[in-house]
Gaussian input, Z-matrix of N, CA and C with variables (Angstrom, degrees):
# hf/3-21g

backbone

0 1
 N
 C     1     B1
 C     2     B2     1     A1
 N     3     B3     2     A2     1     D1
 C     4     B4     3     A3     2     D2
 C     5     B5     4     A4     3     D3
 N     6     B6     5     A5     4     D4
 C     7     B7     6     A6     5     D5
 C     8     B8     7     A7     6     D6
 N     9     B9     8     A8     7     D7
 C    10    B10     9     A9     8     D8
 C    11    B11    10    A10     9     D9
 N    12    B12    11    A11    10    D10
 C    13    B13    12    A12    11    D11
 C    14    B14    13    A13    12    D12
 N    15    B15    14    A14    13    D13
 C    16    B16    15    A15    14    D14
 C    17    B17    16    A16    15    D15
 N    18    B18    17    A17    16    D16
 C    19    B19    18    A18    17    D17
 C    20    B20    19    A19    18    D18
 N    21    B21    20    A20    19    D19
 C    22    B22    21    A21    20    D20
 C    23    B23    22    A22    21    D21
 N    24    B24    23    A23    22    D22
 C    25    B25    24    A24    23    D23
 C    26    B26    25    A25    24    D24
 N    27    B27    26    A26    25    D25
 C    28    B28    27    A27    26    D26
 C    29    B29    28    A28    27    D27
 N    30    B30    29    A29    28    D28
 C    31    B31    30    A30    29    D29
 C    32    B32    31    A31    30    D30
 N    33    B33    32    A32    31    D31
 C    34    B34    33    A33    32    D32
 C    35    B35    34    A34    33    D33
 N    36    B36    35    A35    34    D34
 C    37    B37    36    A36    35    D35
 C    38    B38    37    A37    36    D36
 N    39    B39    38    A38    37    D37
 C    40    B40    39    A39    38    D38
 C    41    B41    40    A40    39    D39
 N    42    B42    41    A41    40    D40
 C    43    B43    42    A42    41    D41
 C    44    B44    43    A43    42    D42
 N    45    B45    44    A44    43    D43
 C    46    B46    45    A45    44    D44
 C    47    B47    46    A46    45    D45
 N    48    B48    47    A47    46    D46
 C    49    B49    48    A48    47    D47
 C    50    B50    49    A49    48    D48
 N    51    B51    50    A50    49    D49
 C    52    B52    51    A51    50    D50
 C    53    B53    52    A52    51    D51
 N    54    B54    53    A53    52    D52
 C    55    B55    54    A54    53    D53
 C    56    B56    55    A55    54    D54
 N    57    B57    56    A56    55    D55
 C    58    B58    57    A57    56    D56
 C    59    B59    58    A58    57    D57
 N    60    B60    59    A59    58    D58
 C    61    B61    60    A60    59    D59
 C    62    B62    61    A61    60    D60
 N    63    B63    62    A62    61    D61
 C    64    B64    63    A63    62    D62
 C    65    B65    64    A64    63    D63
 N    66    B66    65    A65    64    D64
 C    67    B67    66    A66    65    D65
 C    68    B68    67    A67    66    D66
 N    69    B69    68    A68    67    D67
 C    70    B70    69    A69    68    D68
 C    71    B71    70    A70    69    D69
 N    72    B72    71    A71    70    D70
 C    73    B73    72    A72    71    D71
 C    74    B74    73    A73    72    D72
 N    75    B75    74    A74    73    D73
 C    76    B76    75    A75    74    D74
 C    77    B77    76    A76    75    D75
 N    78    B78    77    A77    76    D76
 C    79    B79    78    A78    77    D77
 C    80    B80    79    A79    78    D78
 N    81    B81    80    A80    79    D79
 C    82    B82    81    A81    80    D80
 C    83    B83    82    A82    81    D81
 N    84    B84    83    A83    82    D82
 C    85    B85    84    A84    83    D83
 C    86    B86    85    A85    84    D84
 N    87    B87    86    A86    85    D85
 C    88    B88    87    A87    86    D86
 C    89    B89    88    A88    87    D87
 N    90    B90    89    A89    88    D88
 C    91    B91    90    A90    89    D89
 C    92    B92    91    A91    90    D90
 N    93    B93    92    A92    91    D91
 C    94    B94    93    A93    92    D92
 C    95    B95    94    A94    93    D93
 N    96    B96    95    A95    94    D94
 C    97    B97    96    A96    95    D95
 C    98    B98    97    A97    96    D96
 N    99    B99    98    A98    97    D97
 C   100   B100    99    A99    98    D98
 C   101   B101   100   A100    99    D99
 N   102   B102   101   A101   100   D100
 C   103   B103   102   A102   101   D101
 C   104   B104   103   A103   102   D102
 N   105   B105   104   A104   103   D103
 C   106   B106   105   A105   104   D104
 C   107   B107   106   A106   105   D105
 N   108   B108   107   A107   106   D106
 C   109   B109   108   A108   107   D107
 C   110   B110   109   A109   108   D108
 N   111   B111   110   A110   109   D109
 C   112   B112   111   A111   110   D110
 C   113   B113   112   A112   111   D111
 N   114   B114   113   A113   112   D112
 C   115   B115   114   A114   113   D113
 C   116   B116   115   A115   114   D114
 N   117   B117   116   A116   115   D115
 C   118   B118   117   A117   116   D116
 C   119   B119   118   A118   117   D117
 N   120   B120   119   A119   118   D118
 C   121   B121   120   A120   119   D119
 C   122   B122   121   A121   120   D120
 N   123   B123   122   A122   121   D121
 C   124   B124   123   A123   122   D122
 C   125   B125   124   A124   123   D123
 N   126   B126   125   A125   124   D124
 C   127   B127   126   A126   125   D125
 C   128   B128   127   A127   126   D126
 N   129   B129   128   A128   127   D127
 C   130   B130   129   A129   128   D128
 C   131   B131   130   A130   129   D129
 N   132   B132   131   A131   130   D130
 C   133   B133   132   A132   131   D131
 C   134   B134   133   A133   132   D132
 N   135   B135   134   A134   133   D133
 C   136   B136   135   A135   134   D134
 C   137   B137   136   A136   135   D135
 N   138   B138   137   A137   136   D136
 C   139   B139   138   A138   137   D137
 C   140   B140   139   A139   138   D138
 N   141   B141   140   A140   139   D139
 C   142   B142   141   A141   140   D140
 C   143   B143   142   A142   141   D141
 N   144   B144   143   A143   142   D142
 C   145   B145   144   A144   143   D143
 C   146   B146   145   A145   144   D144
 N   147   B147   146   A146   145   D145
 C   148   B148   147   A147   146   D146
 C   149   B149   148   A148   147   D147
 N   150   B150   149   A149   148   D148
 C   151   B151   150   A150   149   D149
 C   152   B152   151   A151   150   D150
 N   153   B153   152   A152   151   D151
 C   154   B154   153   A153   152   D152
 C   155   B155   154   A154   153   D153
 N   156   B156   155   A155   154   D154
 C   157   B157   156   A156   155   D155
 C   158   B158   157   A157   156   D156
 N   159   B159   158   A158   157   D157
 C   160   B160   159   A159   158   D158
 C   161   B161   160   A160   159   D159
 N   162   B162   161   A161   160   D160
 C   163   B163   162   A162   161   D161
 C   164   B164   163   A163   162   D162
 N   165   B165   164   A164   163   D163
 C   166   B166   165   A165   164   D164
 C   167   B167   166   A166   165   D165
 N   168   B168   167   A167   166   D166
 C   169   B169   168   A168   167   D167
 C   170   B170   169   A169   168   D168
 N   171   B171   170   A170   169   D169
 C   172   B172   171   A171   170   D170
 C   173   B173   172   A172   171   D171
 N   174   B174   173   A173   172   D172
 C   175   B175   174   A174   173   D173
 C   176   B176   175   A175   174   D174
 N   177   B177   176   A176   175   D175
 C   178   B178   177   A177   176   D176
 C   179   B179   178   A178   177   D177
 N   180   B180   179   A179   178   D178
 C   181   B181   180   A180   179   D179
 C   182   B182   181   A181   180   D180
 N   183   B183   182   A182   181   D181
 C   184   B184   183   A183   182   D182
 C   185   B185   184   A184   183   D183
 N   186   B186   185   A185   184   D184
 C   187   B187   186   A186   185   D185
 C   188   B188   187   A187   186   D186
 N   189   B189   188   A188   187   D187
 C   190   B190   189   A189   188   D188
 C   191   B191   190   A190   189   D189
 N   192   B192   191   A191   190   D190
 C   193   B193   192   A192   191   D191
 C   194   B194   193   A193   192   D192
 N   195   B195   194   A194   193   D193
 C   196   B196   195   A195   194   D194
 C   197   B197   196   A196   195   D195
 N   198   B198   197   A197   196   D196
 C   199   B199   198   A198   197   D197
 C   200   B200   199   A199   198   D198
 N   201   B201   200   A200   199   D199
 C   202   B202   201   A201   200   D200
 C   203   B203   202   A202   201   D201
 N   204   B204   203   A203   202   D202
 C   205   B205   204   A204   203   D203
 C   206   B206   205   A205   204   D204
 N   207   B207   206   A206   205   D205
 C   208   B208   207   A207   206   D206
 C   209   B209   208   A208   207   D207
 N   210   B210   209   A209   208   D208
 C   211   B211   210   A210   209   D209
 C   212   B212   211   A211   210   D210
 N   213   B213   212   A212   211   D211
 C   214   B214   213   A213   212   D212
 C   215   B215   214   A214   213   D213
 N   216   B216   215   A215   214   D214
 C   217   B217   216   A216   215   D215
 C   218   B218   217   A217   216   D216
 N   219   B219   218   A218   217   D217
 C   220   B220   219   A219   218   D218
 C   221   B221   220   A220   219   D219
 N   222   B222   221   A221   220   D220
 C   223   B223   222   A222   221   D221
 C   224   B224   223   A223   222   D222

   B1=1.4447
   B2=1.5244
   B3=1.2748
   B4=1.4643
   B5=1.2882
   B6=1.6440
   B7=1.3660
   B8=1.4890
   B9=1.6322
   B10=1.8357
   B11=1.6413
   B12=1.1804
   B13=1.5332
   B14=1.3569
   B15=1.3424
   B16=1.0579
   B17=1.3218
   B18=1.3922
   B19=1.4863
   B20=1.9700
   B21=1.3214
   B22=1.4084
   B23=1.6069
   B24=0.8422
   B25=1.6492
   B26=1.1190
   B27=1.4758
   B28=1.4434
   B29=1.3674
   B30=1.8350
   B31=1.2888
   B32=1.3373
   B33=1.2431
   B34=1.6927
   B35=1.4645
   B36=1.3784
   B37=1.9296
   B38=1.5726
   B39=1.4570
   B40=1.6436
   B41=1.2733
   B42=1.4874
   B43=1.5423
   B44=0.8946
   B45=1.7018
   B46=0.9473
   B47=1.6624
   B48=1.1240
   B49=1.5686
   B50=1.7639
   B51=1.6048
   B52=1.4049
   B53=1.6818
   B54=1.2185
   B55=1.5253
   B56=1.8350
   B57=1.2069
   B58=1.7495
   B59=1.5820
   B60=1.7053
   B61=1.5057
   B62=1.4056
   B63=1.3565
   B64=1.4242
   B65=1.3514
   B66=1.1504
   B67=1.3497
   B68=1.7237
   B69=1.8741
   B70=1.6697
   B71=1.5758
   B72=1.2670
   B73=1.5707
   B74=1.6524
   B75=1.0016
   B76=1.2867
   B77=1.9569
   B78=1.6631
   B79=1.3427
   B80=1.8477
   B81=1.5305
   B82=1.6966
   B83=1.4919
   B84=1.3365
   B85=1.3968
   B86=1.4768
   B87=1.2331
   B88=1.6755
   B89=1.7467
   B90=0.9337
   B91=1.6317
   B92=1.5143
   B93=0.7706
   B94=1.6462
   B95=1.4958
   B96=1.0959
   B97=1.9539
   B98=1.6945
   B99=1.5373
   B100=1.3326
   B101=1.3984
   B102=1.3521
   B103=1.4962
   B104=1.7334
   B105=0.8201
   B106=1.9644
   B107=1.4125
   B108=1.1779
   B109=1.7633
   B110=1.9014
   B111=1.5877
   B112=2.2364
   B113=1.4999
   B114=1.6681
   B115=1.3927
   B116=1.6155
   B117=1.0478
   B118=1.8208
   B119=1.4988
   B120=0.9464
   B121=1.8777
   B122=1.5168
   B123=1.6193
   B124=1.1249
   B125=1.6321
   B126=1.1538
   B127=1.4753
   B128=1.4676
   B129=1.0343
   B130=1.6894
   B131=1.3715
   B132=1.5659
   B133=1.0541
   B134=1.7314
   B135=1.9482
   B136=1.6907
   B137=1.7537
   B138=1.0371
   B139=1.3224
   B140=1.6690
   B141=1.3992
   B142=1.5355
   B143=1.7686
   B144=1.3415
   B145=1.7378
   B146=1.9655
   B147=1.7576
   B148=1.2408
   B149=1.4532
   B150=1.7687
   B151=1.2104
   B152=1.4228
   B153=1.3230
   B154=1.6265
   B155=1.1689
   B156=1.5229
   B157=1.7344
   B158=2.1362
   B159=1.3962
   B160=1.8032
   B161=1.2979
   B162=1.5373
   B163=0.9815
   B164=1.5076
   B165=1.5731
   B166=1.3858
   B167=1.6049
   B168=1.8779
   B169=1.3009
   B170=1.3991
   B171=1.3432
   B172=1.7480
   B173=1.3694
   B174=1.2393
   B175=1.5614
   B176=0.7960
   B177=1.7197
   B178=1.7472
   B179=1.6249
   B180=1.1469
   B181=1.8705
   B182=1.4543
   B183=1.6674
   B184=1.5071
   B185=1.4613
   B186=1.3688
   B187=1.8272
   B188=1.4492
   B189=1.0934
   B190=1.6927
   B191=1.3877
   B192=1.0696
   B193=1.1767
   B194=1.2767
   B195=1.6756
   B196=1.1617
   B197=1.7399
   B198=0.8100
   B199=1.7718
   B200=1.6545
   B201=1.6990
   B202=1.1809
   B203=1.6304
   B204=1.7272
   B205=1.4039
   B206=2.0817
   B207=1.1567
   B208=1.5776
   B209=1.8068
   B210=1.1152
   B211=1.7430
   B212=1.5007
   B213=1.0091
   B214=1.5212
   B215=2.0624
   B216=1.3009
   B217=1.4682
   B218=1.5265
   B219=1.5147
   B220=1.6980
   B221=1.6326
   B222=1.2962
   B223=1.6423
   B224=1.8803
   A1=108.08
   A2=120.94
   A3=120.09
   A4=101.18
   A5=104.24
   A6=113.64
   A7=101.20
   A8=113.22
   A9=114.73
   A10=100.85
   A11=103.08
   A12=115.19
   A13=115.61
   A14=141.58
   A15=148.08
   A16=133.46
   A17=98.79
   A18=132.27
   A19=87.33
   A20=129.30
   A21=129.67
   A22=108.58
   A23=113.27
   A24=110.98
   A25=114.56
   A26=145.03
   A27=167.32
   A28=89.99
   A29=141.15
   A30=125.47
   A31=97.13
   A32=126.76
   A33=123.62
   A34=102.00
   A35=95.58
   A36=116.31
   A37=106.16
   A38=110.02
   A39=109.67
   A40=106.34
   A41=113.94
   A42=115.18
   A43=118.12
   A44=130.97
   A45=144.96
   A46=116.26
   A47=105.23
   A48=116.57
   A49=101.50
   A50=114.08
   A51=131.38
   A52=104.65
   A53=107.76
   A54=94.15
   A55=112.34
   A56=100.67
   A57=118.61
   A58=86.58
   A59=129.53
   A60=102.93
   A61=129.46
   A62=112.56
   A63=119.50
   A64=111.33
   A65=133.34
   A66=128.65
   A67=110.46
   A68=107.20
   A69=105.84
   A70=107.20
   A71=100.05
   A72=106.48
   A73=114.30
   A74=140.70
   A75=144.49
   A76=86.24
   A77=98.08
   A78=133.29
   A79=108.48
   A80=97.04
   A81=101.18
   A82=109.34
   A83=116.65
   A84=132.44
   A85=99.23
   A86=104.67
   A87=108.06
   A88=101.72
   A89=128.15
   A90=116.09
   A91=101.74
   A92=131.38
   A93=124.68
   A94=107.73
   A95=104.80
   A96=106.92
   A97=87.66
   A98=98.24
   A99=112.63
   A100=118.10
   A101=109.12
   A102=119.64
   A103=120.49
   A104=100.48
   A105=96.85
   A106=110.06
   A107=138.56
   A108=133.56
   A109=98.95
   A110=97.97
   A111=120.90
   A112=101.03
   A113=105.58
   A114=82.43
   A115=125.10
   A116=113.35
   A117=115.09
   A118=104.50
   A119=111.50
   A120=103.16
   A121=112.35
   A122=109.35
   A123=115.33
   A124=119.40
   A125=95.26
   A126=101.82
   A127=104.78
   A128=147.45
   A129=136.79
   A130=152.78
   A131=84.28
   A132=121.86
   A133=118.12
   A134=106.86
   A135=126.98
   A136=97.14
   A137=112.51
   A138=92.41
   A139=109.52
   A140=109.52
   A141=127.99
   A142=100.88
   A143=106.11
   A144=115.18
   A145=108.59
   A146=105.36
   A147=97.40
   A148=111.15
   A149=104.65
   A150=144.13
   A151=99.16
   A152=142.59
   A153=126.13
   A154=114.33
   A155=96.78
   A156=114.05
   A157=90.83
   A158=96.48
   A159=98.58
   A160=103.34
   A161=124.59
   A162=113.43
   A163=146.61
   A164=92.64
   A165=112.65
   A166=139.18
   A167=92.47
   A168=122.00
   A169=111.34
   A170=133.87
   A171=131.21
   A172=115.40
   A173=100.13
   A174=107.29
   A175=92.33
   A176=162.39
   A177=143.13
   A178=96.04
   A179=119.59
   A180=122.01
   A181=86.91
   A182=110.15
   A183=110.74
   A184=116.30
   A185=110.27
   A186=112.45
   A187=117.30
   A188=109.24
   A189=96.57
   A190=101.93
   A191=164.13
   A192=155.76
   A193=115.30
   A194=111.97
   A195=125.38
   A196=98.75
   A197=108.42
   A198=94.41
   A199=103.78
   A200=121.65
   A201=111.72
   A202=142.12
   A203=91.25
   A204=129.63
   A205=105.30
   A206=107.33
   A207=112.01
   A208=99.73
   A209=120.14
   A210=112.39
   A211=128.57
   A212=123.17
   A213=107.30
   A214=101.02
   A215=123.66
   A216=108.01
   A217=125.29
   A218=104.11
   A219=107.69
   A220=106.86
   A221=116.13
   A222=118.81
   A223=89.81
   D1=131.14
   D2=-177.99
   D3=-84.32
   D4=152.39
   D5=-179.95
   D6=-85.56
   D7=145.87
   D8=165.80
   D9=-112.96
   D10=140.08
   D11=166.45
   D12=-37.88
   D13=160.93
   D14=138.64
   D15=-14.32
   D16=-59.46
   D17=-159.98
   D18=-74.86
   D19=-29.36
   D20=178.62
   D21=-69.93
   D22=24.84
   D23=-162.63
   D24=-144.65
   D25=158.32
   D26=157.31
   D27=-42.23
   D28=118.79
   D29=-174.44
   D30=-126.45
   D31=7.07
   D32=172.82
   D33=-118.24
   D34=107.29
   D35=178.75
   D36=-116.80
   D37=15.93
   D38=174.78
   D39=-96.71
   D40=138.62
   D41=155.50
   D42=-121.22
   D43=152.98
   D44=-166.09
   D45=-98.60
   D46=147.94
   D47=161.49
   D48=71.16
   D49=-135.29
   D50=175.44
   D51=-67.04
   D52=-26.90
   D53=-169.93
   D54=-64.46
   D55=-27.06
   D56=-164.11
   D57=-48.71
   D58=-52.81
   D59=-173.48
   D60=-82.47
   D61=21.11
   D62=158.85
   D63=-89.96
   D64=-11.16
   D65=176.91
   D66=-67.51
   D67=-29.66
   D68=173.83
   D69=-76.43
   D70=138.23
   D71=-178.96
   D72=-77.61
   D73=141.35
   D74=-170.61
   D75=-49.24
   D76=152.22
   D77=163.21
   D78=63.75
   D79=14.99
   D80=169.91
   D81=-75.50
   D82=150.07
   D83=-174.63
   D84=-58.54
   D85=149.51
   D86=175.24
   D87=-67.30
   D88=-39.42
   D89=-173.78
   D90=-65.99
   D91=-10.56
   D92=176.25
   D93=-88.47
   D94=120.57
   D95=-164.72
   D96=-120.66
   D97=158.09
   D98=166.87
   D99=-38.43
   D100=-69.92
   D101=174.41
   D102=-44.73
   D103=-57.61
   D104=155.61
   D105=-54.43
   D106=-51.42
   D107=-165.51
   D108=-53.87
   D109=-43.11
   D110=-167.18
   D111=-71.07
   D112=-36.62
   D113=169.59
   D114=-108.41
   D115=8.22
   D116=160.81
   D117=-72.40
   D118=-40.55
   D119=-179.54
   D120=-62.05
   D121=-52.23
   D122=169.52
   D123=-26.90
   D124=-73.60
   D125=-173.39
   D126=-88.82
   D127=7.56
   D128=125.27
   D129=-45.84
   D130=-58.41
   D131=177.33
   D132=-22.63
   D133=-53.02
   D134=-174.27
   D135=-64.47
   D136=-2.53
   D137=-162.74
   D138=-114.18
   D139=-6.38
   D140=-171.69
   D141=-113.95
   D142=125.60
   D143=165.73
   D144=-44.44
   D145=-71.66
   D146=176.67
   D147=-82.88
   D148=-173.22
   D149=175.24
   D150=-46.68
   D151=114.62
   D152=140.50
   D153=-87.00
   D154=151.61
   D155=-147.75
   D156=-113.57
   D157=148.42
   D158=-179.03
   D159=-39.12
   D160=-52.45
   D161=162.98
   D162=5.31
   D163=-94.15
   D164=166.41
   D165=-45.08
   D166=-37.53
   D167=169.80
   D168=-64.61
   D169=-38.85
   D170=167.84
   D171=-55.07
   D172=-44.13
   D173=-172.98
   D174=-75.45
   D175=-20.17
   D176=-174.32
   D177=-100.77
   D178=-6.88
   D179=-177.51
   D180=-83.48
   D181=-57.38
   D182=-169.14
   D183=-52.27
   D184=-42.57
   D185=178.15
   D186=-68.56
   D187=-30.06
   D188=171.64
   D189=-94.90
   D190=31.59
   D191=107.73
   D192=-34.77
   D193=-67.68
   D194=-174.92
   D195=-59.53
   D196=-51.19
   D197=-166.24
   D198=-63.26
   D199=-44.71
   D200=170.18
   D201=-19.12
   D202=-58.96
   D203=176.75
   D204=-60.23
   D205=-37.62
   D206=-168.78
   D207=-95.33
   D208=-42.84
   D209=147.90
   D210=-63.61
   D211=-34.80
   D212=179.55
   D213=-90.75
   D214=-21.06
   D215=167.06
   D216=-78.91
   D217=2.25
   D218=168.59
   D219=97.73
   D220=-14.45
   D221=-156.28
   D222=-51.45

């Protein structure tokens, strides 16, 4: 998959005010805050053709967690 610049992309993933907790998708962990979802896209975002959706963004918070957890317990 080729990488697209930044600049090819939707580059304002902040929301403001009340709206910011609609950006978490129903049944995300409470430690996953809006502001974490704005900035995983952020810095994703250059590296994906389409749009990633909050969605998508939990599930890449969720995987490095998980891998965190399986490197720092030694497994």
């Amino acid at each position: 998959m080729p990488f697209m610049s930044r600049g090819n992309h939707k580059n304002d993933c902040e929301v403001v005010g009340d709206a910011a907790s609609s950006i978490v998708p129903a049944g995300t962990p409470d430690w996953i805050t809006a502001e974490l979802i704005e900035a995983t896209i952020r810095v994703w975002q250059q590296y994906y053709a389409e749009l990633l959706s909050p969605e998508e963004a939990v599930t890449m918070i969720q995987s490095v967690g998980r891998l965190y957890q399986a490197l720092s317990s030694g497994s």
